[in-house]
C-alpha positions in Angstrom: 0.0 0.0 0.0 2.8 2.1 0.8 4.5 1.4 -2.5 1.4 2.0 -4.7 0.5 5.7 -2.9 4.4 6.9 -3.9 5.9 6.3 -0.4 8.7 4.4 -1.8 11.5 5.0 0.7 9.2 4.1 3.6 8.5 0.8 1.6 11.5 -0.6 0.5 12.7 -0.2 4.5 10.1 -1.9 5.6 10.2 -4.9 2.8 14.0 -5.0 3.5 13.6 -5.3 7.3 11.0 -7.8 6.9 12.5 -9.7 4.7 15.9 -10.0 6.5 14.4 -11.2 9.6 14.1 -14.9 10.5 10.7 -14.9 11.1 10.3 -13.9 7.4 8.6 -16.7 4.9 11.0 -18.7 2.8 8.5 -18.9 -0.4 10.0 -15.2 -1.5 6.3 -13.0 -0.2 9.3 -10.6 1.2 11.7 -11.1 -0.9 10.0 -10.5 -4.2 8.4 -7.2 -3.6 11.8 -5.6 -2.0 13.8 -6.7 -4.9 10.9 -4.8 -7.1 11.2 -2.0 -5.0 15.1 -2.1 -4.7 15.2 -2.3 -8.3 13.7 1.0 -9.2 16.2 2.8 -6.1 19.5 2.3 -7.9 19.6 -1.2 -7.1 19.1 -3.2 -9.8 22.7 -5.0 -9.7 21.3 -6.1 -6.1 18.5 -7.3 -6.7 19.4 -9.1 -9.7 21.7 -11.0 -7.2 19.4 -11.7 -4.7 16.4 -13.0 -6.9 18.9 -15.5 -8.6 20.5 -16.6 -5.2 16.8 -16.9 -4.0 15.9 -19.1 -7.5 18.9 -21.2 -6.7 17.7 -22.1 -3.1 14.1 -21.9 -2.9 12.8 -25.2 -1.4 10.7 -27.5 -3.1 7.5 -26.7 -1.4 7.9 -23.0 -3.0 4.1 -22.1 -4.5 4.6 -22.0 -8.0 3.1 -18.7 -8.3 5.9 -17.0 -6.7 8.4 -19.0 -8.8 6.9 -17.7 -11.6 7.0 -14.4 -10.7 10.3 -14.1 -9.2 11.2 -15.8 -13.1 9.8 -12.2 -14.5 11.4 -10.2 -12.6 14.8 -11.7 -13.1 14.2 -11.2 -17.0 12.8 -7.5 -17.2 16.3 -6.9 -14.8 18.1 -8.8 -16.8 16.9 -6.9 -19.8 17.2 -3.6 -18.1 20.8 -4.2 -17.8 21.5 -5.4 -20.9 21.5 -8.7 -20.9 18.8 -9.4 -23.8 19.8 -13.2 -24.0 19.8 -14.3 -20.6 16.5 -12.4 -19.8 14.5 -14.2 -23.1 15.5 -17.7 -21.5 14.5 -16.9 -18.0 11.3 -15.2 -19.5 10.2 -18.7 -21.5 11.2 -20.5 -18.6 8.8 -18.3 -16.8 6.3 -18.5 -19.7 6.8 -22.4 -19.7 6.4 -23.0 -16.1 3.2 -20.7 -15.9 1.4 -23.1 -19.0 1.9 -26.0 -17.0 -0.4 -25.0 -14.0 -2.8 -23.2 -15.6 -6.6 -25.1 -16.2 -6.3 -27.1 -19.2 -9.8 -25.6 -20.6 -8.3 -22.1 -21.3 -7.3 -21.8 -24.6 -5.0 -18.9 -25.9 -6.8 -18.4 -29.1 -10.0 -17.7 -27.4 -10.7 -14.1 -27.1 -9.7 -13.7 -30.6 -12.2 -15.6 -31.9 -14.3 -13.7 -29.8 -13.1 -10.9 -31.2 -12.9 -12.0 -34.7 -16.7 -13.0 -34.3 -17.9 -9.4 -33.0 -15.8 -7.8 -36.0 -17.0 -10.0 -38.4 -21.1 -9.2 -36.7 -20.2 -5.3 -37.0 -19.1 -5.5 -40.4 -22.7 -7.2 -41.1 -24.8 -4.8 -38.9 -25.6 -7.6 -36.7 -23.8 -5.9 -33.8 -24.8 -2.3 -33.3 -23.1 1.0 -31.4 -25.5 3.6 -31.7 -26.5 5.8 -29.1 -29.9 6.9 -28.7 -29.9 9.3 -25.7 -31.1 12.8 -26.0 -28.5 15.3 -24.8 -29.1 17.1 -21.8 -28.7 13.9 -19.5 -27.5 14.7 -15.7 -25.8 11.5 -15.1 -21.9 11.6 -15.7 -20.0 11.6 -18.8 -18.1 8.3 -19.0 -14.9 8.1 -20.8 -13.3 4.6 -21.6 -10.0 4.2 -21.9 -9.7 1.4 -24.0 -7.0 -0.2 -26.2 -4.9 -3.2 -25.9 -2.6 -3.5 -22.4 0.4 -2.2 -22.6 -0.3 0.5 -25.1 0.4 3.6 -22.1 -2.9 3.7 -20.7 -1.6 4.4 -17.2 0.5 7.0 -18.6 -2.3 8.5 -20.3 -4.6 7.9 -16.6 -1.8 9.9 -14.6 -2.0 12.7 -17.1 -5.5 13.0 -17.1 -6.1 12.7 -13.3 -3.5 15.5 -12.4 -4.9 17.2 -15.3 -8.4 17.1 -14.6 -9.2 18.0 -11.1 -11.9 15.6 -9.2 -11.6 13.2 -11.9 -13.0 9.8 -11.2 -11.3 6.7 -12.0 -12.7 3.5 -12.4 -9.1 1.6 -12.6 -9.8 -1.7 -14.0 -12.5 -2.8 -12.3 -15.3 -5.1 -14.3 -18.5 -2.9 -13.4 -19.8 -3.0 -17.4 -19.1 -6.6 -16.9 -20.8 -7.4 -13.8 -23.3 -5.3 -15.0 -24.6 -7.3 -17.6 -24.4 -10.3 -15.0 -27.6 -8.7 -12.8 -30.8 -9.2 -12.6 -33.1 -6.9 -14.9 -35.4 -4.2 -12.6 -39.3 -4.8 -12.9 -41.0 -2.7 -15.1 -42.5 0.2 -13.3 -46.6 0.5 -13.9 -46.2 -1.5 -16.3 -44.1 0.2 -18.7 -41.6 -1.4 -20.6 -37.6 -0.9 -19.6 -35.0 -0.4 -22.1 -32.9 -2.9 -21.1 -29.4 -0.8 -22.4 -30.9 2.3 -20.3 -31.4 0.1 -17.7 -27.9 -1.4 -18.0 -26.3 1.9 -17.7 -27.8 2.7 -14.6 -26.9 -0.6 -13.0 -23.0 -0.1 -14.2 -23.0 3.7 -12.7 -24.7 2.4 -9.1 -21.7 -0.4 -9.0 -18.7 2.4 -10.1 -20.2 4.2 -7.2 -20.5 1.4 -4.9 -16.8 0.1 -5.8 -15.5 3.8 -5.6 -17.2 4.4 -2.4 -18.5 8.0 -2.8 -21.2 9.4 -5.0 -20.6 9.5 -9.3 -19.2 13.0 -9.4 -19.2 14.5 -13.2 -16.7 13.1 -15.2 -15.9 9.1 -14.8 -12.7 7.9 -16.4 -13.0 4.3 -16.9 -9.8 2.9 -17.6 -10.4 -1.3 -19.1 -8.1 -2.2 -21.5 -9.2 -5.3 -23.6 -12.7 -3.7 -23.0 -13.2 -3.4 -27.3 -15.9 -5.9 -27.7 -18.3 -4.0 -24.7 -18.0 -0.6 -26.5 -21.3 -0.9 -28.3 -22.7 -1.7 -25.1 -21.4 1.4 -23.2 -22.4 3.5 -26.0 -26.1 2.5 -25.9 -26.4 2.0 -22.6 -25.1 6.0 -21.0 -26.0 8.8 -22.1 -23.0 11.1 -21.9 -20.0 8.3 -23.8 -16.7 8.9 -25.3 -14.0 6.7 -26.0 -10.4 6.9 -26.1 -8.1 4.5 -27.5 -4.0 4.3 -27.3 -2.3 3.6 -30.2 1.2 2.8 -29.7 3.8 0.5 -32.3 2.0 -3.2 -32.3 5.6 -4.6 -31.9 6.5 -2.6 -28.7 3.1 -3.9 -27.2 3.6 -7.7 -28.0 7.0 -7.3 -26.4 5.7 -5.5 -23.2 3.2 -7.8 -22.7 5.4 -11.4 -22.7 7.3 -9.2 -20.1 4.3 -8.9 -17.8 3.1 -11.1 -15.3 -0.9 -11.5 -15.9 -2.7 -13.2 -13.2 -4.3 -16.1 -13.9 -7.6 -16.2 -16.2 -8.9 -17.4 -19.4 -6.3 -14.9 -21.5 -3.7 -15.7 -19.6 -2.4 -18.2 -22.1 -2.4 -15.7 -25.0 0.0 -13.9 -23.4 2.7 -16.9 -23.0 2.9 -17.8 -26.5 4.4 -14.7 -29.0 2.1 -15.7 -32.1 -0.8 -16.0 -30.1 -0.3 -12.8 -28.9 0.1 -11.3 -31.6 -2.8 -12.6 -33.0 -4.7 -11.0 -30.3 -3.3 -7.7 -30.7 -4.7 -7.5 -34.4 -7.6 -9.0 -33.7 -8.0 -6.1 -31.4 -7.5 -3.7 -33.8 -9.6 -5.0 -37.0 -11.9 -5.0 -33.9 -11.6 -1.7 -33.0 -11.3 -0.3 -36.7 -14.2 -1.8 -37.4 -16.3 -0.4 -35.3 -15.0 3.3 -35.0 -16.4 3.9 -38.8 -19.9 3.1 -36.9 -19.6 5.2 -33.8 -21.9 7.5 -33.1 -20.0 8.7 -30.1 -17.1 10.6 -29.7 -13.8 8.8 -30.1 -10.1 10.0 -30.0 -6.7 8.0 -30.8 -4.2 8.6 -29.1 -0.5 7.6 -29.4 2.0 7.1 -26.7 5.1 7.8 -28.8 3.3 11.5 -29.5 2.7 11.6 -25.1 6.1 10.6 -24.8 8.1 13.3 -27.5 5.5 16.1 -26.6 4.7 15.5 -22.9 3.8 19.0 -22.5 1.4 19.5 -25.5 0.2 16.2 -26.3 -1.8 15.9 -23.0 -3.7 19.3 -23.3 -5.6 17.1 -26.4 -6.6 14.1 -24.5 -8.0 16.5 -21.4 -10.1 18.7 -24.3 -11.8 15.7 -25.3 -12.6 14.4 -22.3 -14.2 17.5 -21.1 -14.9 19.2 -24.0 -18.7 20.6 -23.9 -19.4 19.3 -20.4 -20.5 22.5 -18.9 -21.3 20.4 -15.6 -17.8 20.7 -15.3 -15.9 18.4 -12.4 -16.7 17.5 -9.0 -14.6 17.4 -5.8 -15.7 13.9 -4.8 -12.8 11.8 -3.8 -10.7 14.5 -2.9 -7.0 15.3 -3.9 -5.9 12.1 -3.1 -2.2 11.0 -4.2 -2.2 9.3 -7.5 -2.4 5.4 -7.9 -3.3 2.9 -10.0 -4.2 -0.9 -10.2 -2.0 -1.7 -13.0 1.4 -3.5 -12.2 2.8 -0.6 -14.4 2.3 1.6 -11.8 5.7 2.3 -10.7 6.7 3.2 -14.0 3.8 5.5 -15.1 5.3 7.7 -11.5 8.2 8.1 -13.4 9.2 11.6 -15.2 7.9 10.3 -18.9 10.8 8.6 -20.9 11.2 7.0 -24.6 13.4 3.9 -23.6 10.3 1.7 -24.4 10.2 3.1 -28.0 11.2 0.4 -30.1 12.3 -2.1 -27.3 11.4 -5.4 -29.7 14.2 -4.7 -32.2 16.5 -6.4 -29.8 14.6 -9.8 -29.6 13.9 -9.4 -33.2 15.6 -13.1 -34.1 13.2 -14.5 -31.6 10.0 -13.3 -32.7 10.7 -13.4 -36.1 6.8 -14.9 -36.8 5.1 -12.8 -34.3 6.6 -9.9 -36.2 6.0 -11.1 -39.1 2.0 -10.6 -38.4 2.1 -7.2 -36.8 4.4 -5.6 -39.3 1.9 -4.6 -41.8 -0.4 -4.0 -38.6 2.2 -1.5 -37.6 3.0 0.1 -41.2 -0.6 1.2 -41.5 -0.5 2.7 -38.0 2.3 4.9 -39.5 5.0 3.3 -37.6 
């Protein structure tokens, strides 16, 4: 908790005390999280040093889990330091050991045929995204940030919340999702519901329930992956706009084998580099399909822009998301510090840097097929 709300100092010494005592677990639940923490203090030959010492004599009865992860981390310090090849074999041992204990009935090509199947329904009109709200709607105005993981959309979250004050944040929490799950309210004298009306006002009672304070004006809701529910945000609130990061296809597949995902039905997509990348452009025939059929607002945004103009390049993502709201923002929630969900968070503290700009061309030789099916992907992006 300390770690997550910027108190970084006070973390580390606490991790490091704790996980030098005795009394501290074996199974690395100390050590992992002070060598993260150590890492991003100056210590990243130290940490390298411990994690492998703690690899090399972790007893049998280790949980898996943390084997894994301490597996990750070793390869993103590895490949912070230089060390390209040694961090790609400890990454695919990492990948390897994770496929082994996941359920058997998850499939890594699954949520692109999903998403192949929504794409192909847009395209046919079978699928719709049409809003059909009058303006002039007091609930708030709901902004997704969308796009595929990894493309800077906690970057993108810390500019808008310091930019926007009172801005909520729903930080990927399922609320459209569990949304859909509940039960449908009775009509009401008999009238008939719309079900999407009624949809929307189930999603805004759970944001408020999960952010524990009341909607205030302007909702950020930050679910990336979230492509195939856009038609069903757009007809189901009012006051909808979209955002979606753009950032080079290749950097994203890369990023993504580099980051631990916990356990659920995509995790295997992100293990296997073809699989992934099939995702990724699956996401974004997706998402080009069904921007040509929007009838709300949308923006594209690209993180290499954020990145080279961190100055200018936010002012356009704040315009849009508050561009003729003349309820203008609320104070609910405070001025609290900034923090987010995603395990990026750490780095989306950071002063904004271009060292992730075209990481994959080192591991080029190794995913030569992957790359092969995001190149023309990423040549039509304009990278």
């Amino acid at each position: 908790l300390m770690d997550h709300l910027g108190h970084e100092e006070e973390a580390l010494e606490l991790a490091a005390r704790w996980a030098g005592t005795t009394s501290a677990p074996s199974d690395g639940t100390f050590i992992l999280p002070w060598c993260r923490m150590l890492s991003r203090q100056d210590g990243k030959a130290a940490a390298l040093d411990i994690l492998r010492e703690w690899l090399s004599s972790a007893p049998p009865t280790t949980p898996a889990h943390l084997t894994i992860r301490a597996k990750y981390d070793l390869a993103r310090l590895e490949d912070s330091l230089g060390q390209p090849e040694r961090a790609w074999e400890d990454l695919r041992s990492a990948h390897r050991l994770y496929q082994r204990i996941l359920p058997k009935h998850y499939h890594p090509r699954r949520l692109t045929n999903d998403l192949r199947a929504v794409t192909e329904g847009i395209r046919k009109g079978r699928i719709t995204a049409h809003s059909s709200f009058e303006s002039g709607s007091e609930e708030p105005r709901v902004v997704l940030l969308a796009g595929f993981p990894r493309s800077g959309t906690t970057l993108m979250q810390r500019l808008l919340v310091e930019g926007i004050p009172g801005l909520q944040v729903n930080d990927e929490r399922d609320c459209m999702g569990v949304a859909r799950l509940g039960p449908p309210t009775p009509p009401v004298g008999g009238s008939e519901v719309d079900p999407f009306r009624q949809l929307g006002r189930m999603y805004l009672e759970l944001v408020q329930d999960t952010l524990g304070c009341p909607n205030g004006n302007l909702l950020l809701d930050k679910n990336p992956g979230y492509v195939h529910l856009i038609p069903t945000y757009a007809r189901a609130l009012p006051d909808f706009r979209v955002i979606w990061p753009l950032r080079d296809p290749r950097d994203v597949l890369l990023s993504c084998l580099f980051v631990y995902v916990p356990p659920n039905p995509t995790t295997p997509a992100f293990l296997e580099a073809t699989a992934l990348a099939a995702l990724i452009k699956a996401s974004y025939e997706c998402w080009h399909a069904m921007r040509d059929h929007l009838t709300v607002p949308w923006m594209e945004c690209k993180y290499e822009d954020l990145v080279q103009d961190p100055s200018g390049e936010p002012a356009k993502l704040i315009e849009f998301v508050t561009a003729g709201s003349a309820r203008g923002t609320s104070s609910n929630g405070g001025t609290r510090p900034w923090s987010a969900l995603s395990p990026t968070y750490a780095e989306a503290r950071r002063p904004v840097h271009d060292r992730s700009i075209g990481r994959w061309i080192t591991y080029e030789s190794s995913l030569k097929d992957a790359l092969r099916m995001l190149t023309p992907l990423a040549k039509s992006l304009g990278y």
